[in-house]
Steps between C-alpha positions, in 0.01 A plus 500: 500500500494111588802292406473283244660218333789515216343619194608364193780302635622843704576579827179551774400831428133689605128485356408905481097597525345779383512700756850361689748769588726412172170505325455812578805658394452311149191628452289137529251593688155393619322734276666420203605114533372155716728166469856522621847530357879366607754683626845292474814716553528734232294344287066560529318222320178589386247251437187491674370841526117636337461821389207666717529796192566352198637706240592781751880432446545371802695205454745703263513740818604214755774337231649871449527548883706179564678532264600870562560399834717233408339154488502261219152418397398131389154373374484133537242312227311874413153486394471619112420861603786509763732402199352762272569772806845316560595526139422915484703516795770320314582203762697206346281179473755263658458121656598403805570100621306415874529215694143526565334673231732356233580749192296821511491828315583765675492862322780685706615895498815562699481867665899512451443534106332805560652821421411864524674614185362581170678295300392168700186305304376393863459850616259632226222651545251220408710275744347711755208506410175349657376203268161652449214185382277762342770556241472141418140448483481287822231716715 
């Protein structure tokens, strides 16, 4: 990991490449993605990453694993199909004020808001599920 400058206003955090150690244990890897993403605290911002399988479920897989391991996910500016993915996954579509980038939408799910319990909305079973293109037409 290489140490980067604040994101989004934030404090210096770490750009993570398929492949990196933390990749690895978030399943971004170099079989499945190229680009990078941010590590910032507790908070993994995800915005310049290429599926190398899309429609696999893949992406869904790498959101689920930071956030069951604790780390807020943010998507700064998503691409339409990002969004769509973002939206089954039910992140809130939020806007954040930059210095540099000025104000940005950022579509944000906070791992904390996840519970294991039936009765939570977060925790059902399509939450958890991989966002699957085929099912939307988008081979």
């Amino acid at each position: 990991m290489n140490e980067i400058k604040p994101v989004f206003g934030k404090k210096p955090g770490w750009v993570v490449e398929p492949g990196d150690p933390f990749g690895i244990e978030i399943g971004f890897t170099t079989d499945r993605f190229s680009g990078y993403l941010s590590r910032v605290g507790d908070v993994v911002w995800i915005s310049a990453i290429f599926s190398l399988q899309p429609g696999k479920g893949n992406f869904s897989r790498l959101v689920n694993e930071c956030l069951r391991r604790g780390y807020m996910v943010k998507i700064p500016n998503p691409f339409p199909h990002m969004q769509r993915i973002a939206a089954h996954l039910r992140f809130m579509q939020t806007y954040e004020d930059d210095s540099y980038y000025g104000l940005s939408e950022v579509w944000v799910k906070d791992a904390k808001k996840r519970r294991n319990t039936k009765s939570d909305p977060e925790s059902s079973d399509i939450a958890k599920q991989p966002f699957n293109d085929m099912e939307e037409g988008k081979a």
